[in-house]
MARDREN-981296 format. One record per residue (C-alpha): y, z, x; residue in one letter; residue number from 1. Coordinates in nm, 3 decimals, always signed. Layout:
N
{{Y; Z; X}; a; NUM} ...
***
This chain:
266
{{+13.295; +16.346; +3.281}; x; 1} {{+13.496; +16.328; +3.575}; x; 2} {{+13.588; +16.121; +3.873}; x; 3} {{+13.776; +15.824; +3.667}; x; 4} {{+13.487; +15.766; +3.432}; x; 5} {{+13.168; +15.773; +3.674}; x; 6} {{+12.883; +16.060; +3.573}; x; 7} {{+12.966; +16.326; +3.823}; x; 8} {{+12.771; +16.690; +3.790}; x; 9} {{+12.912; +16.862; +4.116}; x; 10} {{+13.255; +16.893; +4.252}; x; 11} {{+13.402; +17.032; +4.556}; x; 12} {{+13.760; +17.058; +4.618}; x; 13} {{+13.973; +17.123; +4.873}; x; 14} {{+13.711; +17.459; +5.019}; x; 15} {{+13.814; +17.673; +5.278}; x; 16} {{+13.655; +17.962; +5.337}; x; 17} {{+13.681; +18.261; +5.617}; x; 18} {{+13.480; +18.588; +5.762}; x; 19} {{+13.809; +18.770; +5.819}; x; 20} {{+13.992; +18.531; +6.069}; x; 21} {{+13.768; +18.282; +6.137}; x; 22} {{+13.731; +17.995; +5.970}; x; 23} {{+13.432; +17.856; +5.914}; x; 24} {{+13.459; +17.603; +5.618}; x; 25} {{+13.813; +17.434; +5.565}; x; 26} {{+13.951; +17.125; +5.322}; x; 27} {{+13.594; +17.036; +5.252}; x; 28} {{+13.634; +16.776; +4.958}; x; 29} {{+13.302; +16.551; +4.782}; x; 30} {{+13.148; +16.514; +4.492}; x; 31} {{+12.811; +16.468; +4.402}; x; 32} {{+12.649; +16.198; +4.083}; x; 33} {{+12.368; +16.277; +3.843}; x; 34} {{+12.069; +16.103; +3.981}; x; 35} {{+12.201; +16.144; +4.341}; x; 36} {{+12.043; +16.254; +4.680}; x; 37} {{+12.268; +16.380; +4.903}; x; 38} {{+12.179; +16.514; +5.283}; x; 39} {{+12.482; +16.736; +5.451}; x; 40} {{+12.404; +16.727; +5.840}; x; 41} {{+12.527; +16.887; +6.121}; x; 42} {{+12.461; +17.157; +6.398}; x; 43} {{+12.355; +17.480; +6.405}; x; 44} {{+12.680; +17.714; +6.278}; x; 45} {{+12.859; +17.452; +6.112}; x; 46} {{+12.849; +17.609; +5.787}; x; 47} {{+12.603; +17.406; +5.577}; x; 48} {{+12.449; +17.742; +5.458}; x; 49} {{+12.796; +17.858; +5.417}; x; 50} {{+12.894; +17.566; +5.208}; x; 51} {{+12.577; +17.588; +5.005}; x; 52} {{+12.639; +18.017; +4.868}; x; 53} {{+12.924; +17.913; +4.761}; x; 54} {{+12.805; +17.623; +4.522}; x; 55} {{+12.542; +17.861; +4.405}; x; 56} {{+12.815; +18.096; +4.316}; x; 57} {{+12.676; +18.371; +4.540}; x; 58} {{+12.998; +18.417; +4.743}; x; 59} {{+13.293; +18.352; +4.573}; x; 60} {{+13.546; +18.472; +4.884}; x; 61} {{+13.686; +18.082; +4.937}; x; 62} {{+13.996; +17.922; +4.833}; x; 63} {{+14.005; +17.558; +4.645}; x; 64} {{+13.732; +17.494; +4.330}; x; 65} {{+13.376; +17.389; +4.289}; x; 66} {{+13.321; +17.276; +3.976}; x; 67} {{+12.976; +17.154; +3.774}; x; 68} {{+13.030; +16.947; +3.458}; x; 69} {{+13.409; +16.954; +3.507}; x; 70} {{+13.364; +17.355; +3.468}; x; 71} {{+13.471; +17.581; +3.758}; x; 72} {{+13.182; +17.796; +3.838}; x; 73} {{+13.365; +18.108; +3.870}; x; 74} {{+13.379; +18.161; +3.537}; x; 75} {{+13.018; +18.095; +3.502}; x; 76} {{+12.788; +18.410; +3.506}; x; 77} {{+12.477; +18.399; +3.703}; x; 78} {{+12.244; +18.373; +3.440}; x; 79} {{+12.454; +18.026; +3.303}; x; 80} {{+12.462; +17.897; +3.656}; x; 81} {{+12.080; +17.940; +3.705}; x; 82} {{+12.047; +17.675; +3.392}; x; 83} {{+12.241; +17.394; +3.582}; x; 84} {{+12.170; +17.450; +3.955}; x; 85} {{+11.845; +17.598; +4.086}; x; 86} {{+11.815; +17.681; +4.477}; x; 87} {{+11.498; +17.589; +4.684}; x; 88} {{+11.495; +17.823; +4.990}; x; 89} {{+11.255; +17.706; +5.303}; x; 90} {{+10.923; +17.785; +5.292}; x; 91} {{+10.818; +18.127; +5.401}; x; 92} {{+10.545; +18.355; +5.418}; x; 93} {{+10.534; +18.624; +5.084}; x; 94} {{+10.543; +18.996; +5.136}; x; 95} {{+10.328; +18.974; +4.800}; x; 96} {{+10.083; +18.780; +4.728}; x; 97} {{+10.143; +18.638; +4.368}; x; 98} {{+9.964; +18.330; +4.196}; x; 99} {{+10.112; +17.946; +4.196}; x; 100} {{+10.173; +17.976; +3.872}; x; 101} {{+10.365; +18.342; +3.889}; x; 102} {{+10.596; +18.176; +4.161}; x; 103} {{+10.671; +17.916; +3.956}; x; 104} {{+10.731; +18.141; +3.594}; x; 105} {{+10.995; +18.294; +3.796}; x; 106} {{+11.185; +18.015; +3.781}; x; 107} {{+11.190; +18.041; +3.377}; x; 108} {{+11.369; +18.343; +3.386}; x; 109} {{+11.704; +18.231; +3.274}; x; 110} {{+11.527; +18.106; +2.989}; x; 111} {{+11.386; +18.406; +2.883}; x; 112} {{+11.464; +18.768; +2.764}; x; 113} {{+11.498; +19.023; +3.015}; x; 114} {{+11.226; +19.262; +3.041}; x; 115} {{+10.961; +19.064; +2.850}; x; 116} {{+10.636; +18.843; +2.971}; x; 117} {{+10.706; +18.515; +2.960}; x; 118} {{+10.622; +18.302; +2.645}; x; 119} {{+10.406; +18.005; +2.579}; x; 120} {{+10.664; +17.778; +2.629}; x; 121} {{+10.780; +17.942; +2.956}; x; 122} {{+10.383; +17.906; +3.053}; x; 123} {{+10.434; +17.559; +2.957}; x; 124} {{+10.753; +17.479; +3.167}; x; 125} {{+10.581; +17.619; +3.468}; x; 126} {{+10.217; +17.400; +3.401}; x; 127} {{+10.463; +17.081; +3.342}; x; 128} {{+10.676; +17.130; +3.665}; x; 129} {{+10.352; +17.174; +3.876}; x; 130} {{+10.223; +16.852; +3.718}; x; 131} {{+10.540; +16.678; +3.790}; x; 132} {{+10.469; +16.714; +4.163}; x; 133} {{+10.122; +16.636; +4.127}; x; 134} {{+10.006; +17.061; +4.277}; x; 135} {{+9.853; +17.111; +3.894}; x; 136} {{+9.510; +17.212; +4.075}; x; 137} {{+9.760; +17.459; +4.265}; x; 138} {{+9.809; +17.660; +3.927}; x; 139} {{+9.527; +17.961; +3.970}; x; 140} {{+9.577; +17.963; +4.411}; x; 141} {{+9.715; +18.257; +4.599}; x; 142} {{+10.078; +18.111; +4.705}; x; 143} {{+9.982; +18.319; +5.091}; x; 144} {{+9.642; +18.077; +5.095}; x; 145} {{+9.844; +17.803; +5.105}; x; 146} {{+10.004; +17.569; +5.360}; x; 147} {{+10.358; +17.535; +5.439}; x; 148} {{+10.417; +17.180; +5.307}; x; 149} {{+10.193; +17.320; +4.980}; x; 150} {{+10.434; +17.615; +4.948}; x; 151} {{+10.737; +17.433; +4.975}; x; 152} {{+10.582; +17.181; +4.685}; x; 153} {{+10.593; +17.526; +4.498}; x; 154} {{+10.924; +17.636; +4.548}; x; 155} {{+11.050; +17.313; +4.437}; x; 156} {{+10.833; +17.340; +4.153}; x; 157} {{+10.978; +17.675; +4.069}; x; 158} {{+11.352; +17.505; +4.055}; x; 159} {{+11.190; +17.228; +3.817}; x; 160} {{+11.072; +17.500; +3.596}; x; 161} {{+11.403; +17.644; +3.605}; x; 162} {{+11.501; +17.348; +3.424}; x; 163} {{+11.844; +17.272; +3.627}; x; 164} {{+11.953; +16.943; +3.693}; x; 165} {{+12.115; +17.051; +4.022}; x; 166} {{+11.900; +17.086; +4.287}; x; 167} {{+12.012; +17.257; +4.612}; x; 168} {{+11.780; +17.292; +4.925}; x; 169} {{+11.891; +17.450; +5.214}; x; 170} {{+11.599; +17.295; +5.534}; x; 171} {{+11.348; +17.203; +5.297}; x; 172} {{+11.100; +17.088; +5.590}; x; 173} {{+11.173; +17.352; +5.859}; x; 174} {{+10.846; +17.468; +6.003}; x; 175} {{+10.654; +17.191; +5.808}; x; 176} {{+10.445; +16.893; +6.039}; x; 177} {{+10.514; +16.569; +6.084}; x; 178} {{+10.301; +16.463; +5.749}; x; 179} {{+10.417; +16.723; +5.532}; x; 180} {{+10.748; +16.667; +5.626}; x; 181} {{+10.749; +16.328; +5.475}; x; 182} {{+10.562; +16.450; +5.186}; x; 183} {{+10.730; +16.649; +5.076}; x; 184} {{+11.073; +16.433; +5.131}; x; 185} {{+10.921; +16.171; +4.907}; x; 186} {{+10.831; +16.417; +4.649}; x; 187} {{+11.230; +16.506; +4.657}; x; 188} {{+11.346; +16.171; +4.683}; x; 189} {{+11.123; +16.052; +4.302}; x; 190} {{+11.291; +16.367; +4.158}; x; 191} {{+11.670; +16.211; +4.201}; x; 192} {{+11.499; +15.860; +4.069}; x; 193} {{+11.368; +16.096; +3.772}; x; 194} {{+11.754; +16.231; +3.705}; x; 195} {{+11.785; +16.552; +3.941}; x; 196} {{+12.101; +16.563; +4.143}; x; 197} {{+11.991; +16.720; +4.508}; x; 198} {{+12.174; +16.830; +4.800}; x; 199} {{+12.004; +16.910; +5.098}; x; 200} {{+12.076; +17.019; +5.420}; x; 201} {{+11.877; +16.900; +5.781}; x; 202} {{+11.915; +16.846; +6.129}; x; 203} {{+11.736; +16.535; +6.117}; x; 204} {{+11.897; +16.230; +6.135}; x; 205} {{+11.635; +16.019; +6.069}; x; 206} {{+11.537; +16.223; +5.737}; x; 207} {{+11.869; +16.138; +5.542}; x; 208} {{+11.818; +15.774; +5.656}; x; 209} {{+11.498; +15.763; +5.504}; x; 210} {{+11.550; +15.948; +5.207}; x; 211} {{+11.916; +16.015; +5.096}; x; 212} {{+12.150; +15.794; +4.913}; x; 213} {{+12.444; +15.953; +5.092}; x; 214} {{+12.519; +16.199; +5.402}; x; 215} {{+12.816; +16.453; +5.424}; x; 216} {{+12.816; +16.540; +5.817}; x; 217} {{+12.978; +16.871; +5.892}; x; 218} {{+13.149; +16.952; +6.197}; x; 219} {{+13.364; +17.234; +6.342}; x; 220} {{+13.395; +17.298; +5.994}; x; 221} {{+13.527; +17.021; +5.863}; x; 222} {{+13.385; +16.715; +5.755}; x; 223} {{+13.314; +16.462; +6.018}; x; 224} {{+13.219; +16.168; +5.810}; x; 225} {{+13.086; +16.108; +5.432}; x; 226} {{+12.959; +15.811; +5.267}; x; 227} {{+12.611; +15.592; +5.227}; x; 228} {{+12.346; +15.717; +5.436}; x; 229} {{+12.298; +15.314; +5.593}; x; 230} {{+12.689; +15.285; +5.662}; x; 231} {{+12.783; +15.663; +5.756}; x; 232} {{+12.517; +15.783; +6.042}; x; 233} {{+12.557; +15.553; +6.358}; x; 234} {{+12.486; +15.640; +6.683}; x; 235} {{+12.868; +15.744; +6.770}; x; 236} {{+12.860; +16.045; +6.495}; x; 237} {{+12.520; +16.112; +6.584}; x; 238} {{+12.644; +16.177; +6.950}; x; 239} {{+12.959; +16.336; +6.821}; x; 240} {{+12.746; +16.630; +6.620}; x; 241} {{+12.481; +16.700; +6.847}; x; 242} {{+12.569; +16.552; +7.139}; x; 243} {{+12.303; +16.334; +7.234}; x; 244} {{+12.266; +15.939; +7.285}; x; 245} {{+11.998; +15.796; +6.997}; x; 246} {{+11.943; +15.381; +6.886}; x; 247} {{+11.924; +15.295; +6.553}; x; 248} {{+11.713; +14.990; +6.494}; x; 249} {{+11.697; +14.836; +6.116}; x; 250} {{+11.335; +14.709; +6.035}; x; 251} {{+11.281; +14.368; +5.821}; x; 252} {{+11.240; +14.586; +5.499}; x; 253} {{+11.636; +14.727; +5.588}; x; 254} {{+11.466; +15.059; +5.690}; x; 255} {{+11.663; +15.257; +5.999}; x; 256} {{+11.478; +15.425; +6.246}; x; 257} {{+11.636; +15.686; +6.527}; x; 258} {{+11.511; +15.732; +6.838}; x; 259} {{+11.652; +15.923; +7.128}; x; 260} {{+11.742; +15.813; +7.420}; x; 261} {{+11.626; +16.038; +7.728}; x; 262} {{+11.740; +15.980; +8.074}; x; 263} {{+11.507; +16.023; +8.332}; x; 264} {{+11.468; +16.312; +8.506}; x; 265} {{+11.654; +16.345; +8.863}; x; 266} 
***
């Protein structure tokens, strides 16, 4: 336990990081609760992806701490890590074709032994995380046959499998439509209600108002503004990261929608 006594599972503090002179990440300070769904927003090259290797613990070149369960992760191997935080990549198109239900054994690897096939209760993981999303029917598929918003339901799936309660996905609808898009931001947002911590990163305003519990906006680096989703993104930061004018309207059931606001051509 950290934090004074509240359930905290991820901790950043104090991060700077650098690619030789620059730097790209710097005093970068938050933590994140079990159960909680946090969005980090901000434009392109502001170092969301940056931010996120190093939680993972696959570049360990920054200066401050990120600890997970009051434990600084680098003293954590990489097989240790993989049993508390799981990464969901965006949804791409395999060089192999493998099953649903391969993709989502991978994801018990940690649990395993090296070099063996997995075990019935890997088998059984991987059947229960597909279930948990409701893709169970997906189990036998080729992963290629299927559609964007149905491959990123398997990725996800994977990380359940992995059995992690850290979830970390970096664009988790790029490339996905409108409807799967939502879909498969609801299907995130009833894992943190079932006890997954998430983090996610987007350039959509409107998706951590929707979904998230809390936002962490990034800018030049730093951070530009943290707190509730509701109170945090208002039309002045939204115009400070991405320089455009938007409203915000709240609807009767305290829903906030974002809309742009174009000017009309000259």
């Amino acid at each position: 336990m950290s934090g004074g006594g509240i359930s905290v599972l991820l901790e950043v503090r104090d991060l700077d990081f650098r690619y030789g002179e620059r730097l790209v990440l710097r005093n970068i300070a938050f933590s994140l609760e079990r159960n909680e769904f946090l969005a980090t927003l901000g434009p392109n090259g502001v170092g969301k992806s940056t931010l996120f290797r190093c939680i993972l613990g696959l570049d360990k070149r920054y200066s401050g701490q990120i600890l997970v369960d009051d434990e600084d992760i680098r003293h954590k191997s990489p097989r240790v890590m993989a049993k508390t935080i799981a990464y969901v990549p965006q949804s791409h198109y395999p060089s192999f074709n493998y099953s649903v239900m391969d993709m989502v054994l991978m994801g018990t690897a940690a649990q395993g032994r090296e070099w063996t096939s997995p075990g019935i209760g890997q088998k059984r993981r991987a059947a229960e995380a597909l279930e948990q999303l409701g893709i169970a029917e997906f189990g036998g598929r080729d992963f290629a046959r299927l559609s964007g918003g149905e491959r990123q339901l398997v990725l996800i799936a994977r990380a359940l499998a992995q059995r992690a309660r850290l979830l970390v996905m970096d664009e988790p609808t790029a490339n996905l439509d409108y409807g799967n898009q939502i879909r498969v931001l609801s299907r995130i947002k009833s894992l943190s209600a079932q006890g997954y911590s998430v983090i996610i990163s987007t350039h959509n305003p409107e998706h951590a108002l929707l979904f998230a519990g809390r936002v962490l906006a990034l800018y030049d680096g730093g951070i530009a503004a943290a707190g509730p989703a509701a109170e945090v993104l208002n039309a002045g930061l939204i115009r400070h990261l991405y320089g455009v004018d938007v409203r915000l309207r709240r609807g009767e059931d305290g829903s906030i929608s974002c809309t742009p606001v174009i000017s009309p051509a000259i």
